[in-house]
C-alpha positions in Angstrom: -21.4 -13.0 4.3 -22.1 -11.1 0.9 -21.2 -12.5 -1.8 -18.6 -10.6 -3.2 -16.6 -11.4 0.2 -17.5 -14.8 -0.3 -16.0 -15.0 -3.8 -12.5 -12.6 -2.5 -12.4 -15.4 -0.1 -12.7 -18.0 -2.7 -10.0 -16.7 -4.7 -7.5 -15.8 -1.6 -7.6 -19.6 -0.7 -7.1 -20.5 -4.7 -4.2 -18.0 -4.9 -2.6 -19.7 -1.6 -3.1 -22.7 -2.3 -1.8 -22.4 -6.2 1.1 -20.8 -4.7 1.4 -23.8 -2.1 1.4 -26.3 -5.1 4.0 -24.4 -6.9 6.6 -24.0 -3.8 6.2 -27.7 -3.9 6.5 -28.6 -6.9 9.6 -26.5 -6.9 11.7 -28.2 -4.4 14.7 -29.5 -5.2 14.8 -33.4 -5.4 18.1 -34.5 -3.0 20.1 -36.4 -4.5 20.2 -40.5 -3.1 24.1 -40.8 -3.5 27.2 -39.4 -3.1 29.0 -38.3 -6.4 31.6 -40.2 -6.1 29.0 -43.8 -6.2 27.9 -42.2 -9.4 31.4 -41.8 -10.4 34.4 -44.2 -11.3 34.7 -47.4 -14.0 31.3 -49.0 -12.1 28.7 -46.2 -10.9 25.5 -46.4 -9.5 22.9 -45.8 -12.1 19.6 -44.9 -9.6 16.3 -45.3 -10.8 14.9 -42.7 -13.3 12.6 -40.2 -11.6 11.0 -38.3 -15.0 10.7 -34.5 -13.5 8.3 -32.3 -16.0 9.5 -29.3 -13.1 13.0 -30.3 -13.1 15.1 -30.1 -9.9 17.2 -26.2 -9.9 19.8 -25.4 -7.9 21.7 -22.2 -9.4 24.7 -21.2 -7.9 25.0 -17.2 -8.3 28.9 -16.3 -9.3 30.5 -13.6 -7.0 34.2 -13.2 -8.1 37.0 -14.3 -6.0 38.0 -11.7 -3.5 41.8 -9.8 -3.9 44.5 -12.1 -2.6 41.8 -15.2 -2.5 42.5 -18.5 -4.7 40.6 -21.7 -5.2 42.0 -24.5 -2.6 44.2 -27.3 -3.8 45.6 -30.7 -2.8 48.4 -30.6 -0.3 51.7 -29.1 -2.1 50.2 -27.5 -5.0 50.3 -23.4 -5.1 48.2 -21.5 -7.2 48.2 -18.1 -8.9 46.1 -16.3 -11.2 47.9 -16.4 -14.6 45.8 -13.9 -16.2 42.9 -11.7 -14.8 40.1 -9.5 -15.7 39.3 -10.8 -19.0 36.0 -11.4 -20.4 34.5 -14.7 -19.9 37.8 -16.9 -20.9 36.8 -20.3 -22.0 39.1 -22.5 -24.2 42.5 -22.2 -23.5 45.3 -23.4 -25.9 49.3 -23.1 -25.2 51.4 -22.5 -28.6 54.6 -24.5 -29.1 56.5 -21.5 -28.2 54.9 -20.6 -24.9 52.5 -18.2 -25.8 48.7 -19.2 -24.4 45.8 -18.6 -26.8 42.2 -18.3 -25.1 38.8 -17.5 -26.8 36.5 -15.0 -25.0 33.5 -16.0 -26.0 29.4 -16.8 -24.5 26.1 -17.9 -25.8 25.4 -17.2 -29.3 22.0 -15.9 -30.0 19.7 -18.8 -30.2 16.4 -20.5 -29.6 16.2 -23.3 -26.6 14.7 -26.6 -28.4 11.3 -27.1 -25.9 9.3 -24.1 -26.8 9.0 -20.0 -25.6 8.4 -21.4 -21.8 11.7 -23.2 -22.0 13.2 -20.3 -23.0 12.0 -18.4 -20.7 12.9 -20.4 -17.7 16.3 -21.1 -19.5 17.0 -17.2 -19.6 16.3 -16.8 -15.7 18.7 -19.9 -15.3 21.5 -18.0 -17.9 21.4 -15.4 -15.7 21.7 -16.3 -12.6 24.3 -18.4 -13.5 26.6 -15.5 -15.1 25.7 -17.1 -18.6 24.1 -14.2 -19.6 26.1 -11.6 -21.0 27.2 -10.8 -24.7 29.6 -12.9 -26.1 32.8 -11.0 -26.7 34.2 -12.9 -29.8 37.6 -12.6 -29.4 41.0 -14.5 -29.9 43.3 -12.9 -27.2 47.1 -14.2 -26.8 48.7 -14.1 -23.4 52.6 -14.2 -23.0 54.6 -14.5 -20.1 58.3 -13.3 -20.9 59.8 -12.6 -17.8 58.7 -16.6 -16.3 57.3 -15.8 -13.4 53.6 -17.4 -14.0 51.8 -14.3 -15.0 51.2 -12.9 -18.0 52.2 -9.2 -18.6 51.2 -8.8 -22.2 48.0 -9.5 -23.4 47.2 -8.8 -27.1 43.5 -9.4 -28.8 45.3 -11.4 -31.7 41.7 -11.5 -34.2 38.0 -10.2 -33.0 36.6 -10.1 -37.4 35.0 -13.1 -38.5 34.7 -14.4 -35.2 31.6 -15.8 -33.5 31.0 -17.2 -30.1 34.5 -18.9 -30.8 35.8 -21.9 -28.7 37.7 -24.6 -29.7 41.9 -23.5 -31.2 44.5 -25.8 -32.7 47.7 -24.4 -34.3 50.0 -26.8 -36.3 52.8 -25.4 -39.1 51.6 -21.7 -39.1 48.2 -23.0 -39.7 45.6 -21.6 -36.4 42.0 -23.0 -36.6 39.4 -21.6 -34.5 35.9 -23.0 -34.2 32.7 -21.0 -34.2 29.5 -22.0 -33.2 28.2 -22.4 -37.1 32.1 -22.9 -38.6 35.4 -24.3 -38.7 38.1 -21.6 -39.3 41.5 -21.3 -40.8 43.8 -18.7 -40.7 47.9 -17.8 -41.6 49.8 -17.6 -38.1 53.3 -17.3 -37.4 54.7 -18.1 -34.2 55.2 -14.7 -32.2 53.3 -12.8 -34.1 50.6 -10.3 -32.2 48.1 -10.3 -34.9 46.2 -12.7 -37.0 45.9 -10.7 -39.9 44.5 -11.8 -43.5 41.2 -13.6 -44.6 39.7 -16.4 -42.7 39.0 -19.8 -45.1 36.2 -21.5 -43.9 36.7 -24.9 -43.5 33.5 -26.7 -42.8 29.9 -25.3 -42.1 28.4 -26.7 -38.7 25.1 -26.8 -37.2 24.8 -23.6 -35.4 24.0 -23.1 -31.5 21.5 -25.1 -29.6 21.4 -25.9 -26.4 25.0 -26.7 -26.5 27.0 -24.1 -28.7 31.0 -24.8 -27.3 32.5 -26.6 -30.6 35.7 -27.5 -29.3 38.5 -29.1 -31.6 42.2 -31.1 -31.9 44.4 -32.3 -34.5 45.6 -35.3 -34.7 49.9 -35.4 -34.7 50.6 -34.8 -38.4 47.9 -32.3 -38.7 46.0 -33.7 -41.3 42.7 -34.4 -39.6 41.0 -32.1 -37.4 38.2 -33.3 -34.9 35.4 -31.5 -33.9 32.6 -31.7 -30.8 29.3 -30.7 -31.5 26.8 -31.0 -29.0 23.2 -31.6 -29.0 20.1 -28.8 -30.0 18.3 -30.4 -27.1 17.8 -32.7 -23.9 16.8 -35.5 -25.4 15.5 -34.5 -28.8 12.1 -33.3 -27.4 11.9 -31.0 -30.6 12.5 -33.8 -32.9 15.6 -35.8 -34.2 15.7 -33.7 -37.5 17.0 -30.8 -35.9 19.5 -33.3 -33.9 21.1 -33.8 -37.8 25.3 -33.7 -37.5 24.6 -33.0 -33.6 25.7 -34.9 -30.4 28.7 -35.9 -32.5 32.8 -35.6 -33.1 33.1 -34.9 -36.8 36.4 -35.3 -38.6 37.7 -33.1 -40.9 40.2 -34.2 -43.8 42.1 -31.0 -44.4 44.4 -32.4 -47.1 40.8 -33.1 -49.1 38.4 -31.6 -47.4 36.0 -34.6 -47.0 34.1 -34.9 -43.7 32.6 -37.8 -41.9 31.1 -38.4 -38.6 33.6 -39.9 -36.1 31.9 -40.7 -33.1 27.9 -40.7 -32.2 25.6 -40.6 -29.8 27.7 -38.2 -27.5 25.2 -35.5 -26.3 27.2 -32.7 -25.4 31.2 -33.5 -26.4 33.9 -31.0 -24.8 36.9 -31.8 -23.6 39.0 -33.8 -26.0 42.9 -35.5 -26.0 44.8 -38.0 -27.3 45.2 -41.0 -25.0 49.0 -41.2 -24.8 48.9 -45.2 -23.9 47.0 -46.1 -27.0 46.5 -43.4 -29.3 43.2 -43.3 -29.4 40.8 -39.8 -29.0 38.9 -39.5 -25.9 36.4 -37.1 -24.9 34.4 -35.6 -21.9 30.5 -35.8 -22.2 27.4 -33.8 -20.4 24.8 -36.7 -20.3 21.0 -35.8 -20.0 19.2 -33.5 -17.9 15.7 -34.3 -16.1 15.9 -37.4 -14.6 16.3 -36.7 -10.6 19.8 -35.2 -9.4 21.5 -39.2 -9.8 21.3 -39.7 -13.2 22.4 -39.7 -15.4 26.6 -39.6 -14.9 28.7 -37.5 -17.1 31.4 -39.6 -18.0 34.6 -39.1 -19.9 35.6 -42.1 -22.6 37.2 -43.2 -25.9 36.2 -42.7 -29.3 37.0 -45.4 -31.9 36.0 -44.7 -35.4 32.3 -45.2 -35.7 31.5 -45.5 -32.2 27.8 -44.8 -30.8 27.3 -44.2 -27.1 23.7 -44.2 -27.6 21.9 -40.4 -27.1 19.2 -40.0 -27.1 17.6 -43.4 -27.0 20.0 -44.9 -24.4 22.9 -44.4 -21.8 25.2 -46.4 -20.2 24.7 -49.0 -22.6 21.7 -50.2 -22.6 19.3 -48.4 -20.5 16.4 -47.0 -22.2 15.0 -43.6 -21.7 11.5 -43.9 -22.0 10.9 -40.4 -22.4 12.4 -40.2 -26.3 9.8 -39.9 -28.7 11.4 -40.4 -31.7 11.7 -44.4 -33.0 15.0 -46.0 -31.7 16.8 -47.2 -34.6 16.6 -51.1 -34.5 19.5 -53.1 -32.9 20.9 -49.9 -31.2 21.6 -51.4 -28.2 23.6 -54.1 -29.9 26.2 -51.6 -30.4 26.1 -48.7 -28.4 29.8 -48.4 -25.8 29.6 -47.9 -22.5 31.5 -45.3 -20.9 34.8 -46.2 -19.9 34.6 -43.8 -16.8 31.4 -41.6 -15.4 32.2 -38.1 -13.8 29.3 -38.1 -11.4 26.0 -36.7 -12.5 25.1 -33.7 -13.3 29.0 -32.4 -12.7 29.2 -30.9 -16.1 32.8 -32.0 -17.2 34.6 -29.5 -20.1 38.4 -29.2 -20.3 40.4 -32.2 -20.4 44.1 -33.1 -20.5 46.1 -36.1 -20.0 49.7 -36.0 -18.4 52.2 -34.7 -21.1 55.6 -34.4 -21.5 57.2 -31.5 -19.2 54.2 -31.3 -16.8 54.7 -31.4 -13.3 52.4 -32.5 -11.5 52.9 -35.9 -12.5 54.7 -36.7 -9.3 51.7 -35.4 -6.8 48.9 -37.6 -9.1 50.4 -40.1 -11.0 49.4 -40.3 -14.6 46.0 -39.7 -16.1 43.6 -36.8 -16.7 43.2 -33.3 -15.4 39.4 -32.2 -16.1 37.5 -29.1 -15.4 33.7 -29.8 -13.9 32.2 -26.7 -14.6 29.1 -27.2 -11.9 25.7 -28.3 -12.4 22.0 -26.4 -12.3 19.6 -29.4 -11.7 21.3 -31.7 -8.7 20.6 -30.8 -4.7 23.7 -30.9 -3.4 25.5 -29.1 -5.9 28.4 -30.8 -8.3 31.3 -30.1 -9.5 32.6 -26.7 -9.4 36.2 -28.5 -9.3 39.1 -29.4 -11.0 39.8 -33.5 -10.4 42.4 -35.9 -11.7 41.6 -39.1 -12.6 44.6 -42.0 -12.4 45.4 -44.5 -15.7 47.1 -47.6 -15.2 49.6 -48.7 -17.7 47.4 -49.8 -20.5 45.6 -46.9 -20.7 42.9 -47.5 -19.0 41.3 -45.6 -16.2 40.7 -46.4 -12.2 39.8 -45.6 -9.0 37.4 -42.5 -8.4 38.2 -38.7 -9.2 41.3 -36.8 -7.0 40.3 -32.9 -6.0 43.4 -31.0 -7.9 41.4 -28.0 -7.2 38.8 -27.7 -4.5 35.4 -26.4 -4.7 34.8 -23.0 -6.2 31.6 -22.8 -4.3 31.0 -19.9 -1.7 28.4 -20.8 0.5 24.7 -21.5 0.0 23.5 -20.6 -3.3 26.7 -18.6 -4.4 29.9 -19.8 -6.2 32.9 -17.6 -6.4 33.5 -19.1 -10.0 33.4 -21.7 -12.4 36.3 -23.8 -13.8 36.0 -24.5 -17.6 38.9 -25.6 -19.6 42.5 -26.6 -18.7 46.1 -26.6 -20.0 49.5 -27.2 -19.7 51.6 -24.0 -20.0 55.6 -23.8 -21.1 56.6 -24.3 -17.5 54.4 -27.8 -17.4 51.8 -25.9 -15.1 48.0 -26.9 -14.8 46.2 -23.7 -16.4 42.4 -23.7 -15.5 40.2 -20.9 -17.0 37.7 -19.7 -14.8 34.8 -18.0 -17.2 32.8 -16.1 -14.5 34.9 -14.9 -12.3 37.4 -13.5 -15.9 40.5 -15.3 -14.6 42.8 -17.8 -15.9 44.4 -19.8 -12.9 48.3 -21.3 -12.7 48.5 -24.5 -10.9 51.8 -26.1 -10.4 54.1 -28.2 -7.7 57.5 -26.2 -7.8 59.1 -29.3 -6.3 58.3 -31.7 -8.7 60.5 -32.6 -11.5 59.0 -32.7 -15.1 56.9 -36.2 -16.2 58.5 -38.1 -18.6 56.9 -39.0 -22.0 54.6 -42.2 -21.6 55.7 -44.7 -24.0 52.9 -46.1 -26.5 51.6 -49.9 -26.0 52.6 -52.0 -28.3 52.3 -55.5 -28.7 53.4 -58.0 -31.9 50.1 -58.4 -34.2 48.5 -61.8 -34.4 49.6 -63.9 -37.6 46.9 -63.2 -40.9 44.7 -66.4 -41.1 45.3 -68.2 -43.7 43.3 -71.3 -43.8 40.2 -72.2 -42.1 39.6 -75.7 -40.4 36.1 -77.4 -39.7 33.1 -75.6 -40.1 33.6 -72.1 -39.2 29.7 -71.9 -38.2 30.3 -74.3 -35.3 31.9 -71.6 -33.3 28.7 -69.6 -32.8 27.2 -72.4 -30.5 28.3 -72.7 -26.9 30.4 -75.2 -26.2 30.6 -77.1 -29.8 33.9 -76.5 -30.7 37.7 -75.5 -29.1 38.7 -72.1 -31.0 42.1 -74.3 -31.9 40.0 -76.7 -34.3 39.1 -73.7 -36.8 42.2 -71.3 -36.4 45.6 -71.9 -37.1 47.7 -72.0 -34.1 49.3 -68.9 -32.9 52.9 -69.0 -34.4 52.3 -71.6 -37.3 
C-alpha cells in the first residue's frame, strides 16, 4: 500500500472516529425522574452531573393548525382571543377590560461564555422560534361585543420602545419595562394611543442571557418591582457583570430611590401578590448544565432582603462546585429555600393567583395559574403547559402542579407552541399568550360562578416586651432555660 493511501486511510478512520466521539458526546442525558418528583414543597434534588456538552433537546415550533386548540382539563373550553400577532409575550388586562400585550424578542446582545457560546446559542434561538427581530411594540386588544375575541387591535406606542416586556397601569400612569429601562408614560383609560414623551424611570442592566424585565405595583402604586435576570448560567464570565442582575429591584416612585428587593433569583418572571399574606412572589428559571434533573425551577416568596442563593447555591444549601467566583462567607446561613419547585428545566414565566371575578376557581380551587414555557436541555421534554398549583388557607402551597392546559408539544422534536404569560381578562377568563405560534388563548369554565375575594390572614400581634428576666444569653444553649423564664408571659 503506497503511502498516500495509507495516510487517506489514516485520516478516513480519524474523521469516523472524531465524528463517532461527537455523536456521543452529543446524546441527550435521560432524565432519572419524573417532573413531577422534582416538583412540589419536597422535590428530589438528583445528583449533579457537570456536562461541559450540555444535554439539547429543541422542540421546533410549527403553529397550531385552523380550528386546533391546546387540550385542557375536563370542563374547560378554549378559544383563541387574539391571533396572528407577532411574538406576544407579557400580557396585562386594564381596569376597564382592555388587554395590553408587548410584542417583543431578544434584544441584540452577547451570550456571557465566549463566541462558541454564542454560536451554539444562535442555532438553539433558532430552532426554537427565538430568533427573529424583536418587534417593539405596545398593542391594545379590546373585546366590545363580549364574546372572547378581540375585534379591535390598535398598536397603542412602538417610539421609545425596546424589547419591551413587563406593563403596569395605575391612575393614568402606564409603565412599561425595556430590556435597559423602566418607562413611564400619560394614559387614559380608553384611549388608542399613548401619545407624549416617555420619562425614564430607572436605568437597568441591559440584556444578557435573560432580557424579559417584567414588573408590578404594589396596591397604592407607590412602588414598582422589577425582575432582572441573570447575564449568565452561573456567572462563568465573572460576578462583575452579574452587578444589579438575578434580582427584584424596587422602585420608589414618589422619590425615586431604588434598592434591591430580593437576591439571588437567577432568572425572575412571573410575579403577584400573594392574596393570603400580602407578600410578593415570584417564578424562577434555576441553572442550566447540570443533567436534565436539576436543578428545579420553583416559584416562591420574596420578603424584603431575601437571598435564594445564585450562583453559589440552590435549594438552600447545596453548593455548586462549578462557581468560580468566592462565595460570600455565611451565605448559606441565610439563603431561603423555595417554597415550591416547578420541575427542572420547565422554564416557568407568567404567573397569577386566583383573583376576584375569575372563574375557574370552582374547577381548581385557589392558588396559581403559571405558564411553563418548555425547556432546551432535559430528555424528555418539560413543560410546554399551563399548570395550577393549589394554596391552603394560610397561603401556603401544596400538592404537585394540575395540567390547566395540556401539552403544546406535537410529536418528536416539534411543538405547536409555547405558552408564556397569563391573565385574567374582564370576564374572569385564563388568558395564556402563546409567543411562537402569535396567538393569545381564552381559557374559561362558562359554568362556573365568579371566585370570591380571599380574605387576608390576620392574627392579633404579640404584646411589645417590656422587661427581660434572667440572663437572656441562657437561651442560646439547648436545654438551659424554659422560654417563660426570660419573656413576659403572653397576655401580661
Amino acid at each position: 500500500m503506497s503511502i498516500l493511501k495509507k495516510i487517506l486511510l489514516t485520516l478516513l478512520i480519524l474523521i469516523v472516529l472524531g465524528a463517532a466521539i461527537i455523536w456521543w458526546l452529543t446524546r441527550p442525558v435521560e432524565a432519572q425522574y419524573t417532573l413531577d418528583e422534582t416538583s412540589g414543597t419536597d422535590p428530589i434534588l438528583a445528583e449533579p452531573d457537570p456536562q461541559l456538552i450540555p444535554t439539547v433537546r429543541i422542540n421546533t415550533p410549527i403553529g397550531w393548525p385552523e380550528g386546533q386548540s391546546p387540550g385542557a382539563a375536563e370542563g374547560l373550553v378554549v378559544n383563541r382571543f387574539a391571533e396572528n400577532l407577532e411574538h406576544p409575550r407579557v400580557i396585562y388586562t386594564l381596569p376597564n377590560g382592555d388587554v395590553l400585550v408587548t410584542l417583543t424578542n431578544t434584544p441584540e446582545r452577547e451570550i456571557a461564555g465566549g463566541w462558541l457560546t454564542n454560536f451554539v446559542a444562535g442555532l438553539l434561538f433558532s430552532q426554537a422560534g427565538a430568533d427573529v427581530p424583536s418587534p417593539n411594540q405596545l398593542v391594545l386588544l379590546r373585546d366590545g361585543d363580549g364574546d372572547g375575541a378581540a375585534e379591535e387591535r390598535h398598536i397603542l406606542r412602538e417610539e421609545g420602545l425596546d424589547s419591551p416586556s413587563g406593563i403596569a397601569w395605575y391612575d393614568g400612569n402606564l409603565y412599561i419595562a425595556n430590556h435597559d429601562s423602566v418607562l413611564r408614560f400619560d394614559y387614559a383609560l380608553g384611549e388608542n394611543a399613548v401619545m407624549g414623551e416617555a420619562e425614564k424611570l430607572a436605568d437597568l442592566p441591559a440584556a444578557g442571557n435573560h432580557w424579559m424585565r417584567n414588573i408590578i405595583l404594589n396596591e397604592d402604586g407607590t412602588r414598582l418591582y422589577v425582575a432582572v435576570g441573570s447575564a449568565s448560567n452561573i456567572a462563568e464570565s465573572g460576578i462583575e457583570i452579574e452587578e444589579g442582575r438575578a434580582a427584584i429591584h424596587e422602585i420608589n416612585l414618589e422619590t425615586g430611590a431604588t434598592r434591591i428587593f430580593g437576591a439571588g433569583l437567577r432568572n425572575p418572571n412571573g410575579m403577584d401578590w400573594n392574596p393570603w399574606t400580602g407578600e410578593l412572589w415570584t417564578t424562577v428559571n434555576e441553572r442550566d448544565m447540570l443533567g436534565s434533573d436539576l436543578v428545579p425551577d420553583y416559584m416562591s416568596n420574596v420578603p424584603i432582603g431575601v437571598h435564594y442563593g445564585w450562583p453559589w447555591v440552590y435549594f438552600n444549601d447545596v453548593v455548586d462546585e462549578r462557581v468560580e467566583p468566592p462565595m460570600p462567607r455565611f451565605l448559606t446561613e441565610y439563603t431561603r429555600t423555595p417554597q415550591y419547585a416547578l420541575g427542572a428545566h420547565g422554564a416557568p414565566l407568567g404567573m397569577v393567583f386566583t383573583a376576584p371575578g375569575s372563574r375557574l376557581q370552582e374547577r381548581f380551587g385557589n392558588g396559581a395559574f403559571i405558564a411553563r414555557h418548555g425547556s432546551w436541555n432535559r430528555y424528555p421534554a418539560a413543560g410546554y403547559d399551563v399548570v395550577f398549583v393549589a394554596f391552603d388557607d394560610r397561603g401556603n402551597p401544596e400538592g404537585l402542579p394540575q395540567p390547566v392546559l395540556e401539552s403544546f408539544l406535537a410529536g418528536e422534536g416539534e411543538t405547536y407552541g409555547r405558552p408564556t404569560w397569563v391573565a385574567w381578562d374582564g370576564t374572569g377568563a385564563l388568558l395564556v399568550s402563546d409567543d411562537t405560534a402569535n396567538i393569545i388563548w381564552r381559557v374559561t369554565d362558562p359554568n362556573a360562578a365568579r371566585a370570591e375575594a380571599i380574605e387576608r390572614n390576620a392574627g392579633d400581634r404579640l404584646p411589645p416586651r417590656r422587661e427581660l428576666r434572667g440572663d437572656p444569653s441562657r437561651a442560646f444553649e439547648e436545654g438551659a432555660v424554659d422560654p417563660s423564664e426570660i419573656l413576659p408571659a403572653i397576655g401580661n
